[in-house]
N, C-alpha and C positions, 0 to 999 in steps of 0.2 A: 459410535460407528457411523461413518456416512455412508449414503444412500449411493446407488451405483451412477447417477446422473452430477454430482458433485465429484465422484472419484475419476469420471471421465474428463471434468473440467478442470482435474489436477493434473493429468496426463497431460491434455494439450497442454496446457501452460508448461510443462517440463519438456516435452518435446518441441515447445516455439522457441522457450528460451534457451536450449542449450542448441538449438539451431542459428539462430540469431544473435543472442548474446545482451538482447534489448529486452527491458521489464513487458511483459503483456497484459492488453487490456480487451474488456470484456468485448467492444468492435470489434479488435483482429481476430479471438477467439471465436465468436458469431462468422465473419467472414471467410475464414479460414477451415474451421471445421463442421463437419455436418452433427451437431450436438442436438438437431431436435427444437430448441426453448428458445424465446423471444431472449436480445439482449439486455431486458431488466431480469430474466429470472437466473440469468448469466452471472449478473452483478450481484443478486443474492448470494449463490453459490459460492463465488468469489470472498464475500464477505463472512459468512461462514467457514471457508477454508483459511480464513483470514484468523480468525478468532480462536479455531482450532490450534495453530502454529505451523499448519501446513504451509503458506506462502505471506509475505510480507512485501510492504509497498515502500520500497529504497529512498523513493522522492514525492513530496505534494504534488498530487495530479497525472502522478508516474501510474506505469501499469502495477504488477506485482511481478514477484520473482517467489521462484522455491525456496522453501528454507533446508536444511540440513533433514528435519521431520519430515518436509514433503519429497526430498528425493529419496528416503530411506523408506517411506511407504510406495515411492515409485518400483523401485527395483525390487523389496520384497512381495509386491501386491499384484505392480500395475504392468511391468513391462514383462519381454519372454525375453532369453538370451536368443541372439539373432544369429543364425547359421551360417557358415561363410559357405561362398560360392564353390562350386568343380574347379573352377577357373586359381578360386584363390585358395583353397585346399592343394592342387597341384604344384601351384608356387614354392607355399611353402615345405611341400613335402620335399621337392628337387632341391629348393635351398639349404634346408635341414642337413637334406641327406648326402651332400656331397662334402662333409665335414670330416676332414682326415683324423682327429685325436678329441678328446676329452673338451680342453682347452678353447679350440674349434669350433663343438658344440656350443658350448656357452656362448663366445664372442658374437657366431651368428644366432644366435637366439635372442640376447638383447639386441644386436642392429634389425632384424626383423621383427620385435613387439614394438618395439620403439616407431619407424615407420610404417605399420599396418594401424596402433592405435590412436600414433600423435601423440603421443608422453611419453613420459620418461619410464624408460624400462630398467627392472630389476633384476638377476636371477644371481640366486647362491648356488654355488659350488656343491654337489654332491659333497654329503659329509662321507668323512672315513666309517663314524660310528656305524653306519646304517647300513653300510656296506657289507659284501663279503668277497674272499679270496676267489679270484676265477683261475688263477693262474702264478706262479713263483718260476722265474727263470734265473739261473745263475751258471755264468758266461765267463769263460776264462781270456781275459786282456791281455794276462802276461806271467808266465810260470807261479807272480807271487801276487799279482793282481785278482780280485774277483769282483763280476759286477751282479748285483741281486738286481732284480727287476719285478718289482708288483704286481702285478694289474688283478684291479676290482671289479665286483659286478656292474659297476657302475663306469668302466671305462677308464678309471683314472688310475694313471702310470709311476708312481716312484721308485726310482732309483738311488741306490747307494755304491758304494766304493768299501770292497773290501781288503785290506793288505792283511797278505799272510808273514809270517817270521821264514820259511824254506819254500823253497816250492811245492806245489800241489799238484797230488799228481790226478791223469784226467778218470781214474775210476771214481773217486774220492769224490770227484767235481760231478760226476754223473749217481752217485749215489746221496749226494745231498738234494739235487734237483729231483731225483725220483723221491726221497722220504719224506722231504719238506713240502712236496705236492699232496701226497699220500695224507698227511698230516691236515693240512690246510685247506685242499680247493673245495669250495664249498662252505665252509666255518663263516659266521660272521666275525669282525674284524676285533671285536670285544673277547670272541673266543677263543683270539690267538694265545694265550698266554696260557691256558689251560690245552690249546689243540699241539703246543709246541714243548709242555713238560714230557721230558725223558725221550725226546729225540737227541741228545747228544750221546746218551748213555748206550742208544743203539749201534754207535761208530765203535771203532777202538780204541782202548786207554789211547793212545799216541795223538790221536786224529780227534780227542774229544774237547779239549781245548781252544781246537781253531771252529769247531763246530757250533762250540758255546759264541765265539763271538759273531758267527751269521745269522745263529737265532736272536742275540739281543740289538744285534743290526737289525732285524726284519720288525723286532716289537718298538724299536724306535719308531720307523717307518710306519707302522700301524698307530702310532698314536703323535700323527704329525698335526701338530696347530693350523696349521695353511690349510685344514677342513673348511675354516669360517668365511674362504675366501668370499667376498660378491665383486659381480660386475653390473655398470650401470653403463647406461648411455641413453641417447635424447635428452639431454637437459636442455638442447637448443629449442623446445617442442614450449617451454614454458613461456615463451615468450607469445602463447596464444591467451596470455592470460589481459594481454593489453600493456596502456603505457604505466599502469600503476606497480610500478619495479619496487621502489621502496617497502612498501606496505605487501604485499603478495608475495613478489618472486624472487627477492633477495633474502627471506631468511629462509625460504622452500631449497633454493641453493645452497643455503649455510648447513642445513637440516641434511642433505642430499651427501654433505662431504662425511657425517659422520654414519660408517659401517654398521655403529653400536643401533644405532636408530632404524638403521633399512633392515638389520637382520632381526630387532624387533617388531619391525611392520609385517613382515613377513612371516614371522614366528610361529603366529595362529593358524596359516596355512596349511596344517600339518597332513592333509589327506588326500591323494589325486585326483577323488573324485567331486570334492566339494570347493566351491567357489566362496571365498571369502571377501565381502566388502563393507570396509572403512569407509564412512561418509563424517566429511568436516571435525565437526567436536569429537566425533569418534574416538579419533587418532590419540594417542597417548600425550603427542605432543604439541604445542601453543602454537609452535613456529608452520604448524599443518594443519591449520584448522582452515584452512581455505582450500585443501585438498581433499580429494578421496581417492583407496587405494582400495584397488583389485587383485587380487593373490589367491592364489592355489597350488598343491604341490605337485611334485613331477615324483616318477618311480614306476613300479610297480604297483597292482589294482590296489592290494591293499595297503599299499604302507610308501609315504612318502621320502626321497632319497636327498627331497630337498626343496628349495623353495623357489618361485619365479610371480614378477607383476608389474603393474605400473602402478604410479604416481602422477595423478593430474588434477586438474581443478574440479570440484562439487559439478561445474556445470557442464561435464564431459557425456557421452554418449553410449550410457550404460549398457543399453543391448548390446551394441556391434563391442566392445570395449571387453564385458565380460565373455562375448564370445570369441572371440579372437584370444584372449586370456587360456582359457580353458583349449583351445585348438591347438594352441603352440605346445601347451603343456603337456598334452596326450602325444601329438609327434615326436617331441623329445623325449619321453617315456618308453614310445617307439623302438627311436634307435638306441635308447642306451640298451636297450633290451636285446636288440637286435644284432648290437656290433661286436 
């Protein structure tokens, strides 16, 4: 265990270096911070955190830098998640909230994590699983046309096309929208298939044939694959890693193209309330060991509807970083709840 005068001298050092981006030595840290100790008991400290795996020295005669262990006793230990301002609460509430559909939400959700924390931002798509029915509308196009229309707790909209073999006439059209409501709003979206037996059987023999193919239209639509969707954006952000492209930021971009990989980063995020952070080795994957990832879920209090975060280098700025994580994710929580 160290002593609370060493773990202060792991803070500054994490806080010079992901300021500056330069190893730090015992002078600046004396200079810099009001720690109390002459700079040889600085240099102890130092060599001690040294020996521990807390921090490590890049070059002969170089300061030190954090290692993966010292930023992961940073963030669980040393630092507070950092509150954002009236000012920048306001922003992004207006931002947020002037988003017309589903889609919308998202799009501006990663272009504002992305510029608020300088990385690269993530968020998935509200899955269908986790969802339920808010609402089934079904709209008549054209005497033998019908359109079903989705919408989930969580805002998202599918639509299908349905052809009939005669025309339909509009009780028929108005007693499938009252029963298939009756049936569903409300049910989570796993439940459809159990909330939807013996709804055909209530129409009449004639009418129960064209009934059966709305319900198996609407369990298609419940179990659509394009749940796993994500979107990303700021990958321009990586380019704060410096001019070492090769080694760093070229395989972070290769890493970034595949879906499989971010919806695994993301994965563990499973709860609105709790912040999850990846630091370097962490990561599952080699090609992001120079990265740490911030993630937490969006939804309702208790149960997450899906996942959002970023992706940026170890030597990011964890306070403001997990807060601002955690702020967008409760607004969007917000208005899915809201709209």
């Amino acid at each position: 265990m160290l002593d609370e005068r060493k773990l202060d001298v792991l803070r500054a050092i994490v806080e010079d270096y992901v300021a500056t981006h330069e190893p730090v030595g015992s002078k600046t840290l004396v200079d810099r911070h009001n720690l109390g100790v002459s700079p040889a008991t600085v240099r102890n400290d130092m060599a001690a955190l040294e020996e521990e795996g807390y921090i490590t020295q890049p070059h002969t005669s170089a300061g030190r830098i954090p290692t993966d262990a010292g930023y992961r006793l940073f963030v669980d230990k040393l630092s507070t998640v950092k509150t954002l301002s009236a000012a920048e609460k306001k922003a992004i509430s207006s931002f947020l909230g002037g988003a017309v559909d589903l889609d919308d939400v998202v799009r501006r959700t990663v272009r504002l994590l992305a510029q608020i924390t300088r990385q690269v931002a993530i968020v998935q798509y509200p899955t269908l699983i986790r969802s339920s029915v808010r609402h089934v509308e079904v709209v008549t196009m054209t005497p033998r046309r019908l359109l079903l229309v989705l919408i989930t707790s969580t805002g998202r909209v599918e639509q299908r096309i349905v052809e009939a073999h005669a025309d339909v006439d509009e009780q028929l059209v108005a007693d499938l929208r009252s029963r298939l409501n009756s049936a569903l709003t409300g049910q989570r979206l796993t439940d459809a298939t159990t909330a939807l037996t013996g709804v055909a059987e209530t129409f009449p023999p004639a009418d129960r044939p064209f009934v059966a193919a709305i319900v198996t239209t609407l369990l298609e639509a419940f179990t659509d694959e394009g749940e796993q969707r994500i979107a990303v954006g700021g990958a321009a952000n990586l380019t704060r890693y410096g001019d070492d492209f090769e080694r760093n930021v070229k395989p972070v971009l290769e890493a970034l193209e595949e879906h499989v990989i971010l919806l695994k980063l993301l994965g563990e995020a499973t709860h609105p309330q709790t912040l999850t952070v990846r630091i370097g080795h962490e990561n599952p994957y080699e090609e992001l060991a120079t990265t740490s990832v911030v993630a937490t879920g969006y939804g309702s209090k208790s149960e997450a509807l899906a996942t959002l975060g970023i992706v940026g280098p170890t030597h990011m700025d964890y306070p403001s970083t997990m807060g601002a994580v955690r702020a967008v994710a409760r607004y969007v929580s917000q208005i899915l709840a809201d709209s």
